[in-house]
C-alpha positions in Angstrom: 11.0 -16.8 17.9 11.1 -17.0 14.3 9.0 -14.9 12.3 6.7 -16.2 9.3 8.0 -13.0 7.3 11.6 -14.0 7.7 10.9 -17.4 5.9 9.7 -19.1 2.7 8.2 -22.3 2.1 10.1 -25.0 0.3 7.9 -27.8 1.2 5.7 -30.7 3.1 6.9 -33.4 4.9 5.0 -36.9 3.6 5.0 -40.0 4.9 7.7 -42.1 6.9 10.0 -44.6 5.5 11.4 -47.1 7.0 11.6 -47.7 11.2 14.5 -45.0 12.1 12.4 -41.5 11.4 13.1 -41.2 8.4 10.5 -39.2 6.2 9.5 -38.4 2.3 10.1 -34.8 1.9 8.1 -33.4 -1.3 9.7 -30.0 -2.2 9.2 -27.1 -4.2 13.0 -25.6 -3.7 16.1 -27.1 -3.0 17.7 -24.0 -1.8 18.7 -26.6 1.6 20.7 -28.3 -0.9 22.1 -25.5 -2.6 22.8 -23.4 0.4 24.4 -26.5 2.5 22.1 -25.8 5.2 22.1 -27.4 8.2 18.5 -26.7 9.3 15.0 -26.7 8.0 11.9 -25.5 9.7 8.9 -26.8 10.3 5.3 -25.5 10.6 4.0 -26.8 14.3 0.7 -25.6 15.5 1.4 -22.0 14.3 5.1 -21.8 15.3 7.9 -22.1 13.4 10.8 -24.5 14.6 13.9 -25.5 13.4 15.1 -29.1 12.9 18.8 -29.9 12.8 19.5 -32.0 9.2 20.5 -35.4 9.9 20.9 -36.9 6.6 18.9 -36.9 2.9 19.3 -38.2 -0.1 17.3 -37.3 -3.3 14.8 -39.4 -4.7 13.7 -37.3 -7.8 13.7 -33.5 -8.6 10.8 -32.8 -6.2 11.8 -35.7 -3.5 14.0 -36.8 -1.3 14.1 -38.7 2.4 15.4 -36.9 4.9 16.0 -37.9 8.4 15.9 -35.1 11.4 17.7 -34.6 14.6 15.7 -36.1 17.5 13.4 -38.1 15.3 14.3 -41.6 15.6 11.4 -43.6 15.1 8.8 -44.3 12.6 6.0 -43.4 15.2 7.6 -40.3 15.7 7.9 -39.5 11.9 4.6 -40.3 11.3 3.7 -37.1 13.9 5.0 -34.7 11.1 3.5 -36.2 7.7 1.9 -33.1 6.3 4.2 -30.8 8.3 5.2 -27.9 6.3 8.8 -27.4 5.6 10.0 -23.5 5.4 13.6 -22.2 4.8 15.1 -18.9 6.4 15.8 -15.8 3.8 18.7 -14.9 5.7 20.6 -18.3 4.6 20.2 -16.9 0.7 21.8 -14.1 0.9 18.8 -12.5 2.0 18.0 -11.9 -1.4 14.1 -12.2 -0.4 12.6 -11.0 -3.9 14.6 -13.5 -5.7 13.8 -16.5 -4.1 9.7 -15.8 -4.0 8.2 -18.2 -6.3 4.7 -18.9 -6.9 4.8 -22.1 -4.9 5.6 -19.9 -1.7 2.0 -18.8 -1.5 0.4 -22.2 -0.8 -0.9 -21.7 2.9 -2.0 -17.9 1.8 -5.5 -16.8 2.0 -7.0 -14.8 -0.7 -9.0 -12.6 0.4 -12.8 -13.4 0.4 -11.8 -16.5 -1.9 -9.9 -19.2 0.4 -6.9 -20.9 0.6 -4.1 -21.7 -1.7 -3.6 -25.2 -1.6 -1.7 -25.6 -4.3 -0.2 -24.5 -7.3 -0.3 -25.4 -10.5 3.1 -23.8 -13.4 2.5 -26.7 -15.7 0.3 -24.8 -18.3 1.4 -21.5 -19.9 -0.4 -19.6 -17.4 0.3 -20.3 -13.4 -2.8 -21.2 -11.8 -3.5 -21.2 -7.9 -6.0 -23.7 -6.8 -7.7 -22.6 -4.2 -10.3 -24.2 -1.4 -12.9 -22.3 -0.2 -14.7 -22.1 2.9 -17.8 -24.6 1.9 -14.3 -27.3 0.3 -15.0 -26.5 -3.2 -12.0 -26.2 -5.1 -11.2 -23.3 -7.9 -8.5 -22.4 -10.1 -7.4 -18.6 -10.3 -4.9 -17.4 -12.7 -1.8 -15.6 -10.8 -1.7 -13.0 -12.5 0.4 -10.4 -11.0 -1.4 -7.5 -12.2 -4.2 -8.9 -9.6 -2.8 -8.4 -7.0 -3.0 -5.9 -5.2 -1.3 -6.4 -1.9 0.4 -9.5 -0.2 0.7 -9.9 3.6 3.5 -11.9 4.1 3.0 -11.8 8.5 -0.3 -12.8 7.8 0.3 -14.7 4.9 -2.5 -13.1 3.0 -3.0 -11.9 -0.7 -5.9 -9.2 -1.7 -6.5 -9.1 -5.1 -8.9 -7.9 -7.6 -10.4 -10.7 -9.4 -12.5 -10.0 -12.8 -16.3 -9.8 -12.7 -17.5 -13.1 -13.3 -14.4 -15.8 -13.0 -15.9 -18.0 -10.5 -19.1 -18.2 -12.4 -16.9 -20.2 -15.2 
């Protein structure tokens, strides 16, 4: 079994394109590229699987279509848009420290905040944007001397907000 620990994620999985499975791939790294890998992994119900690369061809710097092993149609593609795409440490060199990136904690929980859902490195300071438990949708700096502890097993982050940041 693959554990969450021994992986990052470089990804999501978007819609289908065209009838033969393949899929838009939307991705934060392309260490698969770099690495020649033949695998990805995928995010289903909790458990991490890997997926043999058929084929992909870049689209853009953050897209490409790729097409899987064993996914052959469009109606099976369509199963796995929104999927989240991870990549095993061990295929870099397992040079773990290196390869974490901001973008590798959407998914995490903050603690007593919510949910990364996405991240934003397009303004001079990184922002997480975050989704809380009533759907509201904040934006906290990540700011590393905030944090005070990350959980990678249970993909969770603890940190130590200012007084009065959410009231902004």
């Amino acid at each position: 079994m693959i554990d969450i620990k021994d992986v990052f994620r470089i990804g999501v999985l978007g819609k289908t394109h065209g009838v033969n499975g393949e899929m838009n791939f939307t991705f934060e790294d392309d260490v698969f590229d770099r690495v020649n890998a033949d695998y990805i992994i995928l995010m289903l119900d909790g458990i991490l699987v890997p997926f043999f690369i058929e084929e992909y061809r870049f689209r853009s710097d953050e897209r490409a279509l790729i097409k899987l092993e064993g996914i052959d149609s469009a109606e099976r593609a369509r199963e796995f848009v929104g999927t989240e795409v991870f990549f095993p440490y061990a295929l870099t060199d397992g040079q773990r420290e290196e390869m974490l990136r901001w973008t590798n904690f959407i998914g995490y929980m903050i603690e007593d905040v919510g949910h990364i859902d996405s991240v934003d490195e397009t303004t001079e300071n990184v922002l997480f944007e975050v989704k809380r438990k009533d759907n509201t949708k904040i934006l906290i700096p990540a700011v590393e001397e905030w944090i005070q502890d990350i959980n990678h097993e249970e993909r969770k982050i603890i940190m130590t907000v200012p007084k009065g940041l959410f009231e902004i």
